[in-house]
C-alpha positions as CSV (number, residue, x, y, z in Angstrom):
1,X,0.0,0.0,0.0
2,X,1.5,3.1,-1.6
3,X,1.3,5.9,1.5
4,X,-0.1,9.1,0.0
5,X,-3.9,9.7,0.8
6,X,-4.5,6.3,2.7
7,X,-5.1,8.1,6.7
8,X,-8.0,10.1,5.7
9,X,-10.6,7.0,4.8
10,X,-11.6,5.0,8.1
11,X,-14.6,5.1,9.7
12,X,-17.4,4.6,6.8
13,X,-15.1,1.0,6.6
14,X,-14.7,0.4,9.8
15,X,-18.7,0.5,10.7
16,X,-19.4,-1.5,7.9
17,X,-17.2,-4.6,8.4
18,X,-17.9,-4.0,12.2
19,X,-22.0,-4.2,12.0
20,X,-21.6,-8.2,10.7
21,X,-20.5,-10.7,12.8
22,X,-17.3,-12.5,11.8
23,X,-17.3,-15.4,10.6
24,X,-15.7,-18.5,11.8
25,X,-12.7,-20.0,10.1
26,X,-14.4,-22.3,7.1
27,X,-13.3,-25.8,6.9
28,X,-10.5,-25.4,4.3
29,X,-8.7,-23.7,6.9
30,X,-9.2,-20.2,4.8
31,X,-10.6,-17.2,7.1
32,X,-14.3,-16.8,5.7
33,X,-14.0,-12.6,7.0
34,X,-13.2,-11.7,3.9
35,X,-15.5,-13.6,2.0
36,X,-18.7,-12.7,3.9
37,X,-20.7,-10.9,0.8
38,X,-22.5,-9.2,3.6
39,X,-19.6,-7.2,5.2
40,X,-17.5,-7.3,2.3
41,X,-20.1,-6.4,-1.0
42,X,-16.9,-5.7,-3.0
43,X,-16.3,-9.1,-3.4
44,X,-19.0,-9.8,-5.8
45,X,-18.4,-8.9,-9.6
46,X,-19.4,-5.0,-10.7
47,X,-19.6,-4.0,-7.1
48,X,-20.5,-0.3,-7.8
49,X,-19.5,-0.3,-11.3
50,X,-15.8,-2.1,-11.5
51,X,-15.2,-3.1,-14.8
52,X,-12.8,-5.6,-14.2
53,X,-14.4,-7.6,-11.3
54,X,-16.9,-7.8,-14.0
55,X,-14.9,-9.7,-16.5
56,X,-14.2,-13.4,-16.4
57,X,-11.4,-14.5,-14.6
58,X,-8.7,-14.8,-17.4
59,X,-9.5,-11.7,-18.5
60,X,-9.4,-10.5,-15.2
61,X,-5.8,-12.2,-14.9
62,X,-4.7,-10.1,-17.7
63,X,-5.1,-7.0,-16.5
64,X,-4.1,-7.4,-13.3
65,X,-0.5,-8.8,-15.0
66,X,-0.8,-5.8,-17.2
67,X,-1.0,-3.4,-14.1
68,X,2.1,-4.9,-12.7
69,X,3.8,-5.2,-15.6
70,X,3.0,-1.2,-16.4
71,X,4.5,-0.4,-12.9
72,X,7.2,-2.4,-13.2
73,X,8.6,-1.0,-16.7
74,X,8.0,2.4,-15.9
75,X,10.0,2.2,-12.6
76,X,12.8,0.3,-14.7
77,X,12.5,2.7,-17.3
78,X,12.7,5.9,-14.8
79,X,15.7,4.3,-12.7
80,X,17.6,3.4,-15.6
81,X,16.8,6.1,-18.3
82,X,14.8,9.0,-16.8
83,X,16.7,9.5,-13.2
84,X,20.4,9.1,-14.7
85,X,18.9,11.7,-17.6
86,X,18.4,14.2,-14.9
87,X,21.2,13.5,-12.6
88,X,23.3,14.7,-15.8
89,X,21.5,17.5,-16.8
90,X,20.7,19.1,-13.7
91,X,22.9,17.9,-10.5
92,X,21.9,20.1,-7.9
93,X,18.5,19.5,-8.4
94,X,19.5,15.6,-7.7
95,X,21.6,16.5,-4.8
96,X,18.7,18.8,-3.9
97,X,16.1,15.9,-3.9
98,X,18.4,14.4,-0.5
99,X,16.8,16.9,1.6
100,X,13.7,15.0,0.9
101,X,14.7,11.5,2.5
102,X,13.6,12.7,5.9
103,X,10.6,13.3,4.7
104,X,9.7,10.3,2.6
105,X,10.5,8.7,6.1
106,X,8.3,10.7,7.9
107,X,5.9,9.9,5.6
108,X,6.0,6.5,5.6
109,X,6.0,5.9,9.7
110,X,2.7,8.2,9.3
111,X,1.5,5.6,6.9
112,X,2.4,2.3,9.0
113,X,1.1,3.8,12.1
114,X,-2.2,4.4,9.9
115,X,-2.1,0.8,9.8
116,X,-3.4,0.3,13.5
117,X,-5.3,3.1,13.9
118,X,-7.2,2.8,10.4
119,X,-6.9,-1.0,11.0
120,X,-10.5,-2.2,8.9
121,X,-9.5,0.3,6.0
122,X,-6.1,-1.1,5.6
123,X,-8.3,-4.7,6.2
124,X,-10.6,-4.2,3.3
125,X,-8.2,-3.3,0.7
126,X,-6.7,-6.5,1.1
127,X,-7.7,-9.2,-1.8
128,X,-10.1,-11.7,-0.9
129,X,-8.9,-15.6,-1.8
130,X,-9.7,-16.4,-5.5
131,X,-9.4,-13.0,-6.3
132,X,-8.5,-12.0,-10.3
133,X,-8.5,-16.0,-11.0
134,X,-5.0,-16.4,-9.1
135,X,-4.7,-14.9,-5.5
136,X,-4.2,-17.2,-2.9
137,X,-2.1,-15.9,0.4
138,X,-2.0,-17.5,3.1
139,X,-2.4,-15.8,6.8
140,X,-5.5,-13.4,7.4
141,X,-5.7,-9.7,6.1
142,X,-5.3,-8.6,9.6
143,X,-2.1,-9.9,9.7
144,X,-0.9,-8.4,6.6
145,X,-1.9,-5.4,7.5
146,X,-0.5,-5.7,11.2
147,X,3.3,-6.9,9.3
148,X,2.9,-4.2,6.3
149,X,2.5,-1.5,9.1
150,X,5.1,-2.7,11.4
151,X,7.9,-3.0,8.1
152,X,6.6,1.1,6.7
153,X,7.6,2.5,10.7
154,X,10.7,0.7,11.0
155,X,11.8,1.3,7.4
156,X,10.4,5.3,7.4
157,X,12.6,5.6,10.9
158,X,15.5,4.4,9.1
159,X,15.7,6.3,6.3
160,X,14.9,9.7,8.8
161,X,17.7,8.5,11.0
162,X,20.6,7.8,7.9
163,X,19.2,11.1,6.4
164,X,19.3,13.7,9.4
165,X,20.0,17.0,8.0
166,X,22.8,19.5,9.0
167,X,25.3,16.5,9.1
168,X,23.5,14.8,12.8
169,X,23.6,11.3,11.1
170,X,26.9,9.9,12.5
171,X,28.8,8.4,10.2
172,X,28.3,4.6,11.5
173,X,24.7,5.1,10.6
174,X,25.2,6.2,7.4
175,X,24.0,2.9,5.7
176,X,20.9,3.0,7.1
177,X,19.6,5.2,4.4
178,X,20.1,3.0,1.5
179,X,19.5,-0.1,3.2
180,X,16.0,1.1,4.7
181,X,15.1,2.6,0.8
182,X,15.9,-0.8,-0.4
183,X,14.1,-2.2,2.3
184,X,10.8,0.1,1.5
185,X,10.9,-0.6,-2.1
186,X,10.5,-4.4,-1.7
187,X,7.3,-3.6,0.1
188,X,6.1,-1.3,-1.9
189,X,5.9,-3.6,-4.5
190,X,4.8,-6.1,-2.1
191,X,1.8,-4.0,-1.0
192,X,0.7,-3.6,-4.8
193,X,-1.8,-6.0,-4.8
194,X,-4.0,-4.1,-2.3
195,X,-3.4,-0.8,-4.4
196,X,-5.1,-2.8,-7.5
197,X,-7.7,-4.5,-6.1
198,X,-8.8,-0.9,-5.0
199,X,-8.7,-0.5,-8.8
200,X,-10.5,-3.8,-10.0
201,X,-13.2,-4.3,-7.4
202,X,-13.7,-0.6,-5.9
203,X,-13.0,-1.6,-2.4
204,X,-13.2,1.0,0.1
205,X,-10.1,1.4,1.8
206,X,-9.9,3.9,4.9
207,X,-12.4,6.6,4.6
208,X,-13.2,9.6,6.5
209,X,-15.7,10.2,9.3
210,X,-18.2,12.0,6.9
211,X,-17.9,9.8,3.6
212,X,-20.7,10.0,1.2
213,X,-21.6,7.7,-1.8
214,X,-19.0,9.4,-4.1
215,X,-16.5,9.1,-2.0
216,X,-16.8,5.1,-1.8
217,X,-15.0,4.5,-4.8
218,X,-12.1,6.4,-6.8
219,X,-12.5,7.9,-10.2
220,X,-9.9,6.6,-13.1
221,X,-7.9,9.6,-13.0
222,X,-7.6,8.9,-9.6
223,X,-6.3,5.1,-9.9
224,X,-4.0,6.7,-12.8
225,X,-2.4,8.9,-10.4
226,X,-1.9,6.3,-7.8
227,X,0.1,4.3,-9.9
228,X,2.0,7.5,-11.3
229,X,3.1,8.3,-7.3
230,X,3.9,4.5,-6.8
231,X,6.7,4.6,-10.2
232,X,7.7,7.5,-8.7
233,X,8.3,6.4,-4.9
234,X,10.1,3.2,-6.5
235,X,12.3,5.5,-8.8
236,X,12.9,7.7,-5.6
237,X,13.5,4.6,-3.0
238,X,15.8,3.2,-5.6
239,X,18.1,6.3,-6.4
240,X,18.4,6.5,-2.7
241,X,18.9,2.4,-2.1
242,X,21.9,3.0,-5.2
243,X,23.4,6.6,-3.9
């Protein structure tokens, strides 16, 4: 789960999964939470107007590969190509872009911490079993959500405490900052699933106190841009991860 914009959807989320009782492990030994159509209407094909839930399963399959496989070029393509393009042509606007670690940091403990205190958000983001055709993972979503959290706070620290500014990081900390970026870019593309099934089967995610109909569900554009500020997170954790 990419960290922009994620902290300010909870509670509409939280009262729904909360108002039906959870159900009981099933007898395959797969938690039946997340398959309860009743507190989790996503689940069922078109759920408020997904176009991809909607299609058969292989067809569903190739999209969701084709979403991966978009994110993944374009990150190669911007590490390799675009980032080393403008390293060249304007260097202090690279070594400029170092003031920013702390921040990415900062941004991802905010995000992990949302973890726990968004926790039924975070929850219903996560891709039932059988999802796209494919998805089988074993462990609950609660757990996911519980590790996921607990990797973005240590990882964010880390890159704030290899990155201090005015020269406080002492210099046997100094490899914190790459190793933490390289740390945070494995899970960023860990936590990609969740981001696309947002996109195939308009699950909530966290949402505010006051959420309305529109706000249960996020616009094209708005997937677009999502996957824009992941490709450029990875290109960022990366050129940090290499420096």
């Amino acid at each position: 789960m990419s960290p922009s914009g994620r902290a300010d959807r909870v509670n509409f989320v939280s009262q729904r999964l909360r108002s039906v009782p959870r159900a009981t492990a099933g007898s395959d030994g797969v938690d039946d939470d997340n398959n309860d159509d009743n507190a989790t209407p996503w689940v069922q094909p078109g759920y408020l107007g997904a176009v991809v839930s909607g299609l058969d399963e292989s067809a569903q399959t190739a999209v969701v590969l084709g979403v991966w496989a978009g994110i993944l070029l374009a990150t190669y393509e911007c590490c390799t190509v675009v980032g080393p393009a403008l390293e060249s042509l304007s260097p202090g606007l690279m070594a400029w872009s170092k003031t920013t670690w702390p921040v990415i940091g900062v941004t991802y403990v905010a995000a992990g911490v949302a973890h726990f205190t968004v926790h039924d958000g975070f929850v219903s983001m996560m891709p039932h079993q059988g999802a796209w055709g494919f998805w089988r993972l074993p462990g609950s979503p609660s757990f996911h959500v519980n590790w996921t959290g607990v990797a973005e706070i240590a990882g964010g620290l880390g890159l704030v405490l290899g990155s201090l500014p005015f020269g406080l990081t002492p210099d046997s900390l100094a490899w914190l900052s790459p190793a933490s970026a390289a740390a945070l870019f494995l899970l960023t593309v860990v936590v990609t699933p969740a981001n696309t099934y947002m996109f195939t089967h308009n699950s909530p995610g966290p949402l505010p106190p006051n959420a309305d109909e529109s706000m249960r569900t996020i616009p094209t554009l708005g997937h677009l841009a999502r996957g824009g500020l992941q490709v450029f997170l990875l290109s960022l954790l990366h050129g940090v991860a290499v420096r």
